[in-house]
C-alpha positions in Angstrom: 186.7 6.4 -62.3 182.9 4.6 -62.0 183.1 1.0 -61.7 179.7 -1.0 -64.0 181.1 -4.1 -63.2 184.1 -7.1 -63.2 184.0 -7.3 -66.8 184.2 -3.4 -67.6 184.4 0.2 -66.2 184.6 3.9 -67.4 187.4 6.2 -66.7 186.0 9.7 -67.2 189.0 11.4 -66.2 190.4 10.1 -69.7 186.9 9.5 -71.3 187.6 5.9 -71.8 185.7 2.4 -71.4 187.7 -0.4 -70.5 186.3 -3.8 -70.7 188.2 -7.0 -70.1 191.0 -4.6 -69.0 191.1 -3.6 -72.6 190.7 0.0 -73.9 187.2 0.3 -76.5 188.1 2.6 -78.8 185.1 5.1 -78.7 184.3 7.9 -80.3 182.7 11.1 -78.6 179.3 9.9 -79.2 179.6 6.5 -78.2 181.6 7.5 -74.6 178.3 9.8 -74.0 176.1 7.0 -74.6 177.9 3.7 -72.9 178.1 6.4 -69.9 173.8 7.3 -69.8 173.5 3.3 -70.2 175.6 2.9 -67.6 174.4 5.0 -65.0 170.9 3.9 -65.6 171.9 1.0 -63.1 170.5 -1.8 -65.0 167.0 -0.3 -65.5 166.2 0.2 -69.4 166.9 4.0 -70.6 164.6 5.0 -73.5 166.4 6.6 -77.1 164.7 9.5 -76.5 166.5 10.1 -72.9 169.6 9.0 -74.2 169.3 11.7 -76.8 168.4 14.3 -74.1 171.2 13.7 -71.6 173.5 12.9 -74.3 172.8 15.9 -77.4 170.7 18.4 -75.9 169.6 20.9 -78.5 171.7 18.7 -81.5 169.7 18.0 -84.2 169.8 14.0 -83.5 167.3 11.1 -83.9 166.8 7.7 -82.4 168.3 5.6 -85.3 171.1 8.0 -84.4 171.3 6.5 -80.6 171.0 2.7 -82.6 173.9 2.9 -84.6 176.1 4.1 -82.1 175.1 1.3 -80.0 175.8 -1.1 -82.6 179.5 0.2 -83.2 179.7 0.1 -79.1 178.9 -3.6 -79.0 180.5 -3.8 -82.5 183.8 -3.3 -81.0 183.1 -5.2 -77.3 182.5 -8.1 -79.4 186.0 -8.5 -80.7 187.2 -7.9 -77.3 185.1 -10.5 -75.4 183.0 -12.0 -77.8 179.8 -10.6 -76.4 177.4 -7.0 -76.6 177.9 -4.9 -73.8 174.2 -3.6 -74.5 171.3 -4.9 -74.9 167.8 -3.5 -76.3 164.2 -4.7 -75.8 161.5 -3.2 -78.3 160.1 -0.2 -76.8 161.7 -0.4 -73.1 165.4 0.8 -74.8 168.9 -0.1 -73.7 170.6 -1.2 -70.6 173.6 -3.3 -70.0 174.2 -6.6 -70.4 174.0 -8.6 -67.3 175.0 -12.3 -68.5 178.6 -10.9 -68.6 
């Protein structure tokens, strides 16, 4: 298990994000993406290294890495109300820290 924070952590043995000691349902995809966010230890992670560590040799594009983030916070919302990630124009993703 790797802890991100009080509010959330991932369980890689089961391939799982919990957050607010609920289970997101994530798909593939999204799991590979919350865990490169995550590990980037609150520094901003470009698209295009998300797509790197995450698909290498897929046939995947940046709009790819977007929507998946939107169905990740998509779903934290409903739990807790707020996006686990965050984006800045050009800089990429990184957690959210006013959890």
């Amino acid at each position: 298990m790797f802890t991100c924070g009080d509010d959330y952590y991932i369980d890689k043995d089961s391939s799982s994000v919990y957050y607010l000691g609920y289970k997101l349902n994530l798909s593939d995809n999204e799991f590979k993406i919350f865990c490169s966010i995550a590990h980037s230890s609150q520094e901003y992670i470009s698209a295009e290294k998300i797509l790197r560590e995450c698909f290498p040799n897929k046939c995947k594009t940046t709009g790819n890495v977007a929507v998946h983030v939107c169905n990740i916070n998509r779903k934290a919302q409903v739990i807790g109300g707020r996006r686990l990630i965050v984006s800045k124009y050009k800089s990429g993703y990184r957690l959210n820290r006013e959890m």
